[in-house]
N, C-alpha and C positions, 0 to 999 in steps of 0.2 A: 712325626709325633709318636710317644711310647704309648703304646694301648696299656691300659691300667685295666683291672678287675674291680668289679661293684664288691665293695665290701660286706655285702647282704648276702647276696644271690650267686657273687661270681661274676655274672656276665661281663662277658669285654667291654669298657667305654669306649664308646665311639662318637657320645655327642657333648659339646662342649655348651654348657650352662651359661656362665659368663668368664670373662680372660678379664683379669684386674691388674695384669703385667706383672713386676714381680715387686715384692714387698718386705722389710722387716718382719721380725717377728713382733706383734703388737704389745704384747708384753713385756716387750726388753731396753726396759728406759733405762738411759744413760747414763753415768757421774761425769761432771767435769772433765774428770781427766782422761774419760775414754773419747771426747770432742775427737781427739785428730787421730783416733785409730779408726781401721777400717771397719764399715761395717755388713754385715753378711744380708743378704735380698734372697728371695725365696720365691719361686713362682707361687703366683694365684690364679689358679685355672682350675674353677670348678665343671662337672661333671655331670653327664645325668644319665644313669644306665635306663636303657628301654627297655628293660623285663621287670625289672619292681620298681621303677621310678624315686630311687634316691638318687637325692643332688649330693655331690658328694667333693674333696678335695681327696687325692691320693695320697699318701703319707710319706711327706717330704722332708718333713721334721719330726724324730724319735719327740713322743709326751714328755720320756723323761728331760729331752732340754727344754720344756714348756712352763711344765707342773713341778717342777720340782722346787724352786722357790719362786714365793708367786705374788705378784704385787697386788692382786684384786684381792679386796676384803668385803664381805656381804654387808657389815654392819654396818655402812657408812652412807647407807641410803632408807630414810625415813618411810619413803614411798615402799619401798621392799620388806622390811622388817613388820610394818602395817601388814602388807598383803601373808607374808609367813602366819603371824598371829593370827589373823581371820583362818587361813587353812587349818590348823591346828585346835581352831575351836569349830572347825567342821567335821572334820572326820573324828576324831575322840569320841563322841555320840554314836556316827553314824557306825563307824565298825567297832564300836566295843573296848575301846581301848582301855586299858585298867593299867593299875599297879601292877599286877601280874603280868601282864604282856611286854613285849622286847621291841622296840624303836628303831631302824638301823637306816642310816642314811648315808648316801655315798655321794661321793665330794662333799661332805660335811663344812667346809672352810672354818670360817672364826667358831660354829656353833651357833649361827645367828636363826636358823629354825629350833634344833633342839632343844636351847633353851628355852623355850615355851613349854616341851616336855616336861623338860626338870622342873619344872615352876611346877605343875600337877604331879608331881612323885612319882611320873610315869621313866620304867628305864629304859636308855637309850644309850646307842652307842653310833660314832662318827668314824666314818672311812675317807679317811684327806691324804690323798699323796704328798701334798706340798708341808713340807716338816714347820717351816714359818708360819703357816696360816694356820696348823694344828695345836702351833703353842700358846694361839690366842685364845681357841677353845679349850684346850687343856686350863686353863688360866680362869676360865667361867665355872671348872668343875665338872668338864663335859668330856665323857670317857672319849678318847678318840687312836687309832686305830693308823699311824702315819704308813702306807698302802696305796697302789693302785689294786682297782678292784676287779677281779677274771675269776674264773671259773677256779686256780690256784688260790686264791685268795679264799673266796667261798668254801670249799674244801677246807683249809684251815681253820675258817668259823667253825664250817659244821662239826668238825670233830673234834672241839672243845665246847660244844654243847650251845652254839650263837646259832639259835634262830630266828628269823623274823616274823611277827605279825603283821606288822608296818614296815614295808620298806621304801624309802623316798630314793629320788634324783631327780634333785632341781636341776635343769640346765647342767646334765651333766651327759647325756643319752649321746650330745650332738661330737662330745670331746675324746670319744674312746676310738681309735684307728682299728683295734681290732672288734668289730661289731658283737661277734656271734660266742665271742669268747666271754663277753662280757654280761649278753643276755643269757647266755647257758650260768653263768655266777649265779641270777633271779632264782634260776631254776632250784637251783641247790640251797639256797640260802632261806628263800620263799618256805614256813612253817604247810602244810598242807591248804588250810583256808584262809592263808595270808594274803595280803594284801599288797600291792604294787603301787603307786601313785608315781608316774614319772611327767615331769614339768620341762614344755621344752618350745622354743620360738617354731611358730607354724608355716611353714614356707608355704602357705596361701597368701599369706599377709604378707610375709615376706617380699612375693611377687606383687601384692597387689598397693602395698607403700612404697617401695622404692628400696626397701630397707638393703644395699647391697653394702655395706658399712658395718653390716653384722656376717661381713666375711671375711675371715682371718685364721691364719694356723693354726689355732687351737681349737676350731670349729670345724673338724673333721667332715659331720654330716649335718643335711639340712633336712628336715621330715617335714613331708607331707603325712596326713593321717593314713594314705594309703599304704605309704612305704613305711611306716611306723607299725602297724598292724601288719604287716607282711612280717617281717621282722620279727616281731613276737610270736609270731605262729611255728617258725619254723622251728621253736625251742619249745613246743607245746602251752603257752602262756596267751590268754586271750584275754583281749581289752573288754570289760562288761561295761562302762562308762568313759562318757569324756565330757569334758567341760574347757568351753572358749573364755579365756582369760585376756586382760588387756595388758597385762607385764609385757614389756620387751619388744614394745610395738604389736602384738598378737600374738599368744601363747596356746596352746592344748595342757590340758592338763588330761592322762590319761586315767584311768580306773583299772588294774590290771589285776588277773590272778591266774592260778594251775589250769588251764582246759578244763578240766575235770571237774570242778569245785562248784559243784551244783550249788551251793548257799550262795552264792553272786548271779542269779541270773542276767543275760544281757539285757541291757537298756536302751529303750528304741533313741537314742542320741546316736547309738552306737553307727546304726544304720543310716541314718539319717545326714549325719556327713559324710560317711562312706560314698553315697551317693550324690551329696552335693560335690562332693572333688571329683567325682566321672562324670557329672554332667559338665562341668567346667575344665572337664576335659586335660583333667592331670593323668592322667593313663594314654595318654599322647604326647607327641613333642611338642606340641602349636603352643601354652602356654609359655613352656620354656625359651623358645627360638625369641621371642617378644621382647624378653625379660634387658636383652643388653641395649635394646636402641633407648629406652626408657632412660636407663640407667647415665650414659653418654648424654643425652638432653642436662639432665641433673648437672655434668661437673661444669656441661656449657654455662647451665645457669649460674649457679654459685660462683664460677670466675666471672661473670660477666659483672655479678654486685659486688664482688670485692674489689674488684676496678676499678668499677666507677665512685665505689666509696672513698677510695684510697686517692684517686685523682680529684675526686672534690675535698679531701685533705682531714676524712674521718679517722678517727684511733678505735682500731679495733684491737680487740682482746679476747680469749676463749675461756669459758666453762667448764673443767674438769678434763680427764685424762683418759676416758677411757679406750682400751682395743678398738674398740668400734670408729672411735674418731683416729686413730690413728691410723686406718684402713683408709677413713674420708681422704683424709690431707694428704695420705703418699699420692694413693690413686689422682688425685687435682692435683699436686704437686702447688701445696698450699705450706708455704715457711714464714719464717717471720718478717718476709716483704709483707705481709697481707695480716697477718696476726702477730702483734708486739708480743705476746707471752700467755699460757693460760694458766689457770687454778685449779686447785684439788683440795677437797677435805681430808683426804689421806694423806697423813704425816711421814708415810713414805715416799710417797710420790714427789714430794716437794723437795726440790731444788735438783730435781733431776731434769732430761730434756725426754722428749717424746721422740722414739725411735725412726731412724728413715730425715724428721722433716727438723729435728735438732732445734724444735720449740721447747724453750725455759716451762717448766712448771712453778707458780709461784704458791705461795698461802694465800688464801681465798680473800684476804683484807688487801691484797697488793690492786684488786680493784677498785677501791673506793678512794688509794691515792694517785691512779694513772688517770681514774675518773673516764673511761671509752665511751665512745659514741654510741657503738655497737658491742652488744657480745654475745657470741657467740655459743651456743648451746649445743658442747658436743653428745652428750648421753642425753638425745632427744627425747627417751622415751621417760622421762625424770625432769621433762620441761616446767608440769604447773608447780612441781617441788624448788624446782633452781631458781625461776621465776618469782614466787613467794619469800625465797630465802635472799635474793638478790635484788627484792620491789627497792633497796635505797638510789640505785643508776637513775632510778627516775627525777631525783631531784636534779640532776642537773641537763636534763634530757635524754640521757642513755636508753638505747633499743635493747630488745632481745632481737636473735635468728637462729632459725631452723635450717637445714639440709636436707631433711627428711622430713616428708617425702618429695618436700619440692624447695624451693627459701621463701619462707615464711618470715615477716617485718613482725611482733609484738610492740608496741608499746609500754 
């Protein structure tokens, strides 16, 4: 096997996290007429360096064939755009945000945080690699910036006079292969008492739901707070707050500024998980080594109920489209023996097939005339949303299911 280097720290990997065997890439749904061409599989073997503790995937696929056009759009989940608008009427208070200050967020996609800004007259500007998902925010009025974001990038802000007060990444910290090029970008871009807030799935949780379905190529790294704080350090940038969120199955949201920048003092949360992850003993391998026998129980489970669903002569059907379920279904080797077709709100996504397992996506009304037994709920973490939006299956008996963290029956 090829020793890879931790994209943090360097160190040689030598310890393997989980092996998901190999996979599509999860964002690359199909048209019709690509059905009888070949399609390309990818190792999944993530990583876990034993000097700063990132889980990590080695960079097997260049972002630019990820990101560059991109079928995920932010604005298409209620439960998300909620949780954005709460963020944004928190911190505006908290650090001071005005008309005067500068907004800057990277992976910006449709615009679906900023626009909150723009509604308060506050300016902002969007950094989106993906030119398709920039034209959606371009289209709301929302300056945006089509770029991956590195230290070249920053550089070119700065000396056109773009600094940040505020600078965001949603769920973006996890998708940059080159780690340190990208936090050295903060550095440069970050105004002196500016602000950092980076949002990103907490591999405590991660390990401690099951969540192995939110691993896929464009998910380069997986952060624990220790490896996330390490990380920031090495660019002189330190975390003064963090905050545990339930997005995404379990989120951190971190607090972040200059080392230096005495007006943020640290906040004892700060310490406070730092210390919760070493007594649970994430600065060892015992968590990690645990994580894949779990994980293997799970696909035992979920084929054992679609089996026996299918032998007692149920129609099942799926719930949305996303990476994460398409990670589920290669890894089970779950097609349309077992699932007739699933939905998406995304009017791109519709009428293409789900990469690897060459499940139809239809429009989300193509449920209520197949009428399923059961359905399937791929973007678990968006369950009482799909659930509420999908209470009509009950008229004729129709379940919900879950995968994660274990298969869960709703009624």
């Amino acid at each position: 096997m090829k020793i890879y280097s931790c994209r943090s720290c360097g160190e040689p990997l030598h310890h393997v996290f989980i092996d998901l065997g190999a996979s599509p890439l999860s964002n690359s749904y199909l048209k019709p007429e690509q059905l009888d061409e070949m399609e390309p599989f990818f190792p999944l073997t993530v990583r876990v360096c034993h000097r700063c503790w990132l889980v990590q995937l080695p960079l097997i696929v260049r972002p630019e064939n990820i990101f560059t056009d991109y079928a995920y759009f932010s604005s298409f989940s209620t439960t998300w755009l909620n949780h954005c608008a709460r963020y944004v009427d928190e911190v505006i208070p908290r650090f001071g945000i005005t008309s005067e200050s500068r907004v800057v967020e990277l992976a910006s996609n449709d615009g679906y945080l900023l626009q909150y800004f723009v509604q308060r007259g506050i300016p902002v500007l969007g950094v989106e690699p993906a030119a398709n998902v920039a034209l959606a925010a371009l289209a709301k009025g929302i300056p945006t910036l089509v770029k991956f974001f590195g230290t070249e990038t920053a550089k070119s802000m700065a000396a056109s006079g773009l600094h940040a007060d505020l600078l965001i990444g949603n769920n973006v910290f996890g998708h940059v292969p080159d780690l340190n090029d990208f936090i050295a970008g903060f550095k440069i871009l970050l105004k002196p008492t500016g602000v950092i807030t980076l949002e990103f799935p907490h591999l405590e949780r991660l390990i401690e739901h099951n969540e192995f379905d939110t691993i896929y190529h464009e998910h380069f790294s997986y952060f624990s707070f220790i490896a996330a704080e390490a990380a920031l350090a090495r660019h002189g940038l330190r975390v003064f707050d963090v905050q545990e969120l339930g997005t995404h199955g379990g989120s951190l949201r971190l607090f972040v500024t200059h080392e230096e920048n005495a007006a943020q003092p640290t906040q004892p949360s700060v310490g406070a998980l730092r210390d919760r992850e070493i007594r649970a003993g994430f600065n060892t391998l015992e968590p990690y080594r645990r994580f894949a026998e779990r994980v293997e129980r799970i696909k035992q489970n979920l084929l054992t109920f679609l089996i026996e669903a299918r032998r007692a002569g149920k129609k099942i059907a799926g719930y949305g489209a996303p990476a994460k379920g398409n990670t589920l279904l290669n890894y089970c080797g779950i097609r349309t023996d077992f699932i007739a077709f699933t939905v998406d709100k995304n009017p791109r996504k519709q009428g293409l097939y789900l990469p690897g397992t060459r499940i139809p996506v239809h429009p989300v009304d193509r449920i209520f005339d197949y009428k399923p037994d059961y359905l399937f709920i791929l973007p678990w973490n968006l369950k009482d949303e799909v659930m509420q939006q999908m209470a009509g299956i009950r008229a004729w008996g129709g379940k919900f299911f879950v995968a994660i963290p274990d298969v869960l029956v709703f009624e």
